[in-house]
N, C-alpha and C positions, 0 to 999 in steps of 0.2 A: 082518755088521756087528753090532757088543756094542749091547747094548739101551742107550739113549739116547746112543749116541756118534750127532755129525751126518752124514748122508750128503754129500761135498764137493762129487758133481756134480747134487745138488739144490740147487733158490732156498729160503732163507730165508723168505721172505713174499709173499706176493700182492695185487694191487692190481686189482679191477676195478670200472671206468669209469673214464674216462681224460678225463672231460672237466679244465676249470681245475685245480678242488680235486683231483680224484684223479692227475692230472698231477703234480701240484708234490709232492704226497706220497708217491708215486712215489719219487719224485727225490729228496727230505728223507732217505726212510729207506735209499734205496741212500749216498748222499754219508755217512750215517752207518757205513756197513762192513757193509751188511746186503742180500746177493744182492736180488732181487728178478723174480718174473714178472707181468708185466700184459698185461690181455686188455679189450677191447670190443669191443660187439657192430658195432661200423663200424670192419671193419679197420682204412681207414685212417688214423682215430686213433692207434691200437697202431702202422702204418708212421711216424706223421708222430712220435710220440714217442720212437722208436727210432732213426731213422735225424736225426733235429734235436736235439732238448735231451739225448734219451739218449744219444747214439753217443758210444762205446767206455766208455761204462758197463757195471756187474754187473747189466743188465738183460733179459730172458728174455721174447720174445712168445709169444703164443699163440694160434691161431684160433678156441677153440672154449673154456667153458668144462671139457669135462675133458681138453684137454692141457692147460690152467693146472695143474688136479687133479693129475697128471705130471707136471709141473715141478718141485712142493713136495717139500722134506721133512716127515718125519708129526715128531709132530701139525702138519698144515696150518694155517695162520692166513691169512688170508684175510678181507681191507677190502672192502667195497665201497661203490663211492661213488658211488650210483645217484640219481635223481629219486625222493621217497618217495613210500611210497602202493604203484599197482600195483605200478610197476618191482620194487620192494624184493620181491617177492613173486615175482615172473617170474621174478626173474636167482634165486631161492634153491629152486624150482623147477627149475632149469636144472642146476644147482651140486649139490643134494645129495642125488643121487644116486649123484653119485660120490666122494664123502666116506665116512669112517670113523668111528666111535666115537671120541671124544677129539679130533677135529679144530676149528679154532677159525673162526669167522664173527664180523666184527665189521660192523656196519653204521652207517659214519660220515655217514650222510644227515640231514638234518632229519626225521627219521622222528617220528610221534606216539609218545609213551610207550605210549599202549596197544598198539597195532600189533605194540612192541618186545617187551610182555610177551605177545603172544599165539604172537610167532612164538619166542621163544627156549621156551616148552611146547611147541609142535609142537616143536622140533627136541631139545628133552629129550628125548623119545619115542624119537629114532632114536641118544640118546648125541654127538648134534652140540652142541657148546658154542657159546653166543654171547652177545656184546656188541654191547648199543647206544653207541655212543660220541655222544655232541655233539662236534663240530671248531667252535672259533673264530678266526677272526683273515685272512678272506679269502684270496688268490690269494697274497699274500706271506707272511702268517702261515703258510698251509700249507709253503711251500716251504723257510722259514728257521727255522720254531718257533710251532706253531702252541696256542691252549689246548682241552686233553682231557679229556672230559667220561667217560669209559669208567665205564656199569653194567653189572652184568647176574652172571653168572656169575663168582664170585670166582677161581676156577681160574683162568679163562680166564684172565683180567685178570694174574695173579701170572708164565703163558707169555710172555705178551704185554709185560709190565712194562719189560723190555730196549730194547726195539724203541720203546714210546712212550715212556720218560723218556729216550732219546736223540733224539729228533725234536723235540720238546713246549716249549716257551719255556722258556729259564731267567733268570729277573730275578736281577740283581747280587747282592740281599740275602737269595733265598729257594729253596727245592726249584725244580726241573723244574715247569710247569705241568700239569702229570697225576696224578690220584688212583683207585685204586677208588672210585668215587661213592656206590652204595651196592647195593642189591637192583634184581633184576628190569628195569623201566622207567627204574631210578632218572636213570639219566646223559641220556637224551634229558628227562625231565624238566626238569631241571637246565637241559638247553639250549634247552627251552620259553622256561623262568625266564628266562634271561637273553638272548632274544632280545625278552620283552617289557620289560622295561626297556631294552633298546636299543632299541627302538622310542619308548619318553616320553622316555629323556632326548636322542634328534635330535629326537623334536619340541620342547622344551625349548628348544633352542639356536637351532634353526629361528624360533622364539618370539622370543626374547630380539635375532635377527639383524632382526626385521621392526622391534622397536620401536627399534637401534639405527636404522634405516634411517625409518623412519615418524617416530616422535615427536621423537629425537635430530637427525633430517635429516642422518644423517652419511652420507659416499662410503664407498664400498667400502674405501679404503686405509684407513680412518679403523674402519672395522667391523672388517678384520684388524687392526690394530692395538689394538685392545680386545681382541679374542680370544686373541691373542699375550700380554695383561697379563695375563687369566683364568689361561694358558695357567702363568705363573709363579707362583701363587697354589695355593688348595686345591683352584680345579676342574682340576688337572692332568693331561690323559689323552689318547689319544688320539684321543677325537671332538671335543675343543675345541681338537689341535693340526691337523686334517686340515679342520678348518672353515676355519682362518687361513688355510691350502692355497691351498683352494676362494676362498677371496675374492680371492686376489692370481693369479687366475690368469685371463688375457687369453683372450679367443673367437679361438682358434685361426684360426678365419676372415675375417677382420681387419674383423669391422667395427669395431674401436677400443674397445669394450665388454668388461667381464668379462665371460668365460665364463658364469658363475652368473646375469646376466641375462637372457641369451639361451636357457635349458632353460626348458622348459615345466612351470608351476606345478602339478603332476598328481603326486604320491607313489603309487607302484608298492608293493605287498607279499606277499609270498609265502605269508599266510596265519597265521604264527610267533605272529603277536602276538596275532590274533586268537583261537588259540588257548589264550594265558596267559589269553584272557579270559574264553573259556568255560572252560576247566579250573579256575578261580578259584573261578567262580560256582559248580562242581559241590562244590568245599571248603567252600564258605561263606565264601571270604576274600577283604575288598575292595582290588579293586584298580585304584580310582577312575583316577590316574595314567593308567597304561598304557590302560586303556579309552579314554579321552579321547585319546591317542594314536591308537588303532587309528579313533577315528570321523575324526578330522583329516585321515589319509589318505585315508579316502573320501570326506570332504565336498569334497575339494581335487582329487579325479578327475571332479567333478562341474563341472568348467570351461564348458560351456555353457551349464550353470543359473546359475552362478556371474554370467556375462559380461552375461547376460539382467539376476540379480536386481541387480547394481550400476547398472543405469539408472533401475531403480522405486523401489530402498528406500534410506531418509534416512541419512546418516551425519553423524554430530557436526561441531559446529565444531572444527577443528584446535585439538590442543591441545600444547603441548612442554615439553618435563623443568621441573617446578614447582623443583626446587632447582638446576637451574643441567645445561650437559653432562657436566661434570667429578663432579658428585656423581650423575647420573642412570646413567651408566656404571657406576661402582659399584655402586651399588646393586642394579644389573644383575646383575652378578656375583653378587653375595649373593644376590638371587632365586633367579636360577638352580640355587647350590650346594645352599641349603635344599630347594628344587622335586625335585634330583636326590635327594638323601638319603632325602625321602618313598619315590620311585620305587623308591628300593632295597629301603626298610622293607617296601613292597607284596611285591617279590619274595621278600625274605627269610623273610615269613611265610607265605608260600605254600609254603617249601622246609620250614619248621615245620611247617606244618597236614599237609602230605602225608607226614610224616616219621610223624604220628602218627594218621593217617588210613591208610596202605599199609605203615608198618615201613620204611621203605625202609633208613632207617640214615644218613642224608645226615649229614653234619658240614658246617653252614654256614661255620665257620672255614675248613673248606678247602676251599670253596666259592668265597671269595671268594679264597684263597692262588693258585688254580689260575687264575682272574682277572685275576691279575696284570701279567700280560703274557703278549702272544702275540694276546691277543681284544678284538674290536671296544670291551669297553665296559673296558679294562686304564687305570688309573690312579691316580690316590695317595688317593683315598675308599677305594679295597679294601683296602689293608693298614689304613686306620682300622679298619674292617669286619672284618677280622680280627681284628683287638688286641680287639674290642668283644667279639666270640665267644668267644673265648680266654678274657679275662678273665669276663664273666658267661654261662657258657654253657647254661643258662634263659630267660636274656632271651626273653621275649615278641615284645617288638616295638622295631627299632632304634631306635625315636622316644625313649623313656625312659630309653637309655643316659646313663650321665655323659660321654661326652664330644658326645655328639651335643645333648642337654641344652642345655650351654653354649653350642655353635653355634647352634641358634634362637633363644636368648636375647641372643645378641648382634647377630643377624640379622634379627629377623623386624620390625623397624621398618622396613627398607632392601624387605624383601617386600612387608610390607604396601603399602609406596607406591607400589612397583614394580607392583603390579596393578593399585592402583587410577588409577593415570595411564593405564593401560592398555586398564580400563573406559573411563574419561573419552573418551580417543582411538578409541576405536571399533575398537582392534585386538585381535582376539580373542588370547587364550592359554590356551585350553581345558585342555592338559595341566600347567601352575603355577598356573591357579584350581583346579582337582581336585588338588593335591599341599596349596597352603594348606587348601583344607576339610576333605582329611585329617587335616591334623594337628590342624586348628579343633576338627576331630568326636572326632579319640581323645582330646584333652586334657581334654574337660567331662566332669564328674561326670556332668551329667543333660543330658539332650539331651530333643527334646518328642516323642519315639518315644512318649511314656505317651498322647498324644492319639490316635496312629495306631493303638493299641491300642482306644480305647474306640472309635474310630469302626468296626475292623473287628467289635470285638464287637456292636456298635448293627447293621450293616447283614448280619451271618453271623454273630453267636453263634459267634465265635472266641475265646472267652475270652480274659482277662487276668490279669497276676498285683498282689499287692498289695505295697507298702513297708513295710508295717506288721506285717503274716503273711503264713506261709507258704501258698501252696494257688493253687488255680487257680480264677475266680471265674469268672460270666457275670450281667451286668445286663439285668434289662426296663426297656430306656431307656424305656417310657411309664410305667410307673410309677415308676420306680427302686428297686426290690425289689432284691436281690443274693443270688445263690443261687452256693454253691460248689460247682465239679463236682469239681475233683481236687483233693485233701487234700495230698498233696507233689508235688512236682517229680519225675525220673527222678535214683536214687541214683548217686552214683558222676562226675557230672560236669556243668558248666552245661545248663540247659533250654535249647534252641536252638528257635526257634517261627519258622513260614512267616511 
């Protein structure tokens, strides 16, 4: 056979783990004209896929991972869509040893970024290429066009390029939802990023659903039917079209109630978010929002303390929309829109600080292009978000944009109120009070950090610096003498102090 012609009675691609997500992807990229073998480690997974969704598909089992290895034509490419962490280490263990130089591993797991850049160096070593990919867009996204987050080794990705811009969402108005992302960890990064903002803006909405329900006193028809008006506006997406879902959908087991009454008030998490929030902190970059997110979840798992502390402790007098239902709804909306944007600003600067903290190379514009559709947080802020990129692509921080600008300025009275009835009624929204303080905090020139400074210098002789000159000072608060220890700052870029 001539060097790079395809061998016909080898698969195309490889798939293993077969659970939901590797299943349907499976199946996405055979339906696109592209052989396929899939293996996992519980045969009958690989039987039940083969002989039910796959049968008389271009699909190839396999019991072991090297006759999967057997199956492929070289260079192998080769998904795996494993549980991250050990797993992702086991099955690459298992695997490559019977791999070649120049063969491709992509690993579409919720994998940590670091993880991703430790094993794609081990597998440098032996000539095995690999990508970290992020997958967005669940059990259906996978199966019909899901969004691709692929970093890592740019080769790879350029093999591979066929195979994911034929699977990968494509919105009406723009590319395939798949990019090279950028270097190394980049793409599971990326998919850090934007599983913590999917974590603030469902608690956001979650938010927004208690106080139509609490302060508004409206029915569930009455809450989808707001969500459905949201749903026509600027928050247009599909976590505010899959909430309306959720609300009009009946408890299957008739006791006559929504569905959505009847689940227990306990938020499950896989971990994703809370890792936007340490990884954040290791940046230096806040990301108040999502954090307030991630504690919501846990405090809401905490349903026995919960059920305990609502018998001991006082809650306000009832209070309901001070302008009226009609203008309280509203306003709703515009909280929320402003609240998510914050959310975004968090991530987005996080996809900046790392860009120039790791090199990664991330292009935010097609960060959010790839967003677009196909993935949980897909809807019409991203292409804002893009245009904002495009057009200033330095911007610091989304908050300062001109068109974002405009929207808090036309919004942030309908916010403002919106929390503060909020406060009044006793109903928490932990995640849009941290998205207002956000913006409260980056908007002011001077904020009173300059006291926190003299206090840590009074109690540690942690120096401060001055408004007036340059240098770094330390006071004897008993007598107030001022003695300067460092003459300038570090050249070359802001002083950044514990």
């Amino acid at each position: 056979m001539a060097t790079g012609e395809m061998d016909s009675t080898k698969q195309a691609f490889g798939v293993i783990g077969l659970d939901v997500m590797g299943r349907n992807l499976a199946l996405n990229v055979e339906r696109h004209g592209f052989s396929v073998a899939v293996f996992n480690r519980t045969w009958a997974k690989t039987e039940e896929l083969v002989r039910g969704a796959g049968a008389g598909k271009n699909l190839r089992a396999a019991r072991t991972p090297a006759e999967l290895v057997s199956l492929l034509e070289t260079p192998r490419k080769i998904l795996l869509m494993v549980k991250a962490g050990a797993p992702v280490d086991a099955v690459l263990g298992e695997l490559t040893p019977h791999l070649q130089p120049g063969d491709i591993v992509i690993d579409g797991g919720n994998s940590l970024y670091l993880d991703t850049e430790r094993r794609m160096a081990e597998l440098a070593r032996t000539g095995i290429r690999f990508l970290g990919m992020g997958v967005s867009g669940g059990e259906e996204g996978a199966l019909w066009g899901p969004s691709l987050m692929p970093g890592g080794d740019q080769t790879a990705y350029q093999a591979v390029e066929p195979i994911l811009m034929a699977i990968a969402a494509k919105p009406p108005d723009d590319a395939p939802c798949v990019t090279w992302v950028g270097a190394r960890g980049a793409g599971h990064f990326v998919k850090m990023v934007h599983n913590g903002i999917e974590y603030a803006v469902m608690q956001m909405i979650a938010e927004t659903y208690d106080l139509l329900r609490h302060v508004a006193a409206l029915d569930n028809a009455a809450i989808k039917a707001a969500f459905e008006e949201y749903g026509r506006g600027e928050l247009r997406g599909f976590l505010i079209e899959i909430t309306a879902q959720v609300l009009g959908t009946p408890d299957p087991e008739g006791s006559g109630q929504s569905l959505v009454d009847v689940i227990l008030d306990a938020a499950e998490q896989k971990g994703t978010g809370k890792w936007t929030e340490q990884h954040a902190l290791d940046l230096g970059v806040p990301v108040p929002t999502i954090a307030a997110a991630v504690d919501a979840r846990m405090l809401s798992a905490l349903k026995g303390e919960r059920v305990a502390a609502s018998k001991l402790l006082t809650a306000p007098a009832r209070v309901g929309p001070p302008e009226g239902i009609e203008s309280f709804v509203a306003d709703l909306g515009h909280a929320l829109y402003c609240s998510t944007l914050c959310a975004y600003a968090q991530g987005m600067a996080m996809i900046i600080e790392a860009n120039r903290q790791y090199d990664y190379g991330i292009r935010p514009d097609e960060v959010a292009r790839i967003w677009k559709a196909g993935c949980i947080l897909r809807g019409a802020v991203l292409d804002e978000i893009k245009k904002t990129f495009q057009e200033e692509p330095q911007i610091a921080n989304l908050l300062i944009s001109e068109r974002f600008r405009a929207c808090f300025g036309l919004h942030q009275g309908a916010w403002r109120r919106t929390l503060r009835t909020a406060v009044l009624a006793g109903i928490a929204t932990p995640a849009q009070q941290a998205s207002l303080a956000y913006y409260d905090t980056y908007r002011r020139e001077r904020l009173p950090a300059n006291l926190i400074q003299a206090q840590r210098d009074l109690f540690g002789a942690h120096t401060y610096e001055r408004i007036d000159r340059p240098g770094s000072f330390h006071t004897d608060w008993s007598t107030g003498n001022e003695n300067e220890r460092i003459t300038t700052a570090p050249p070359g870029r802001p002083r950044r102090v514990a």
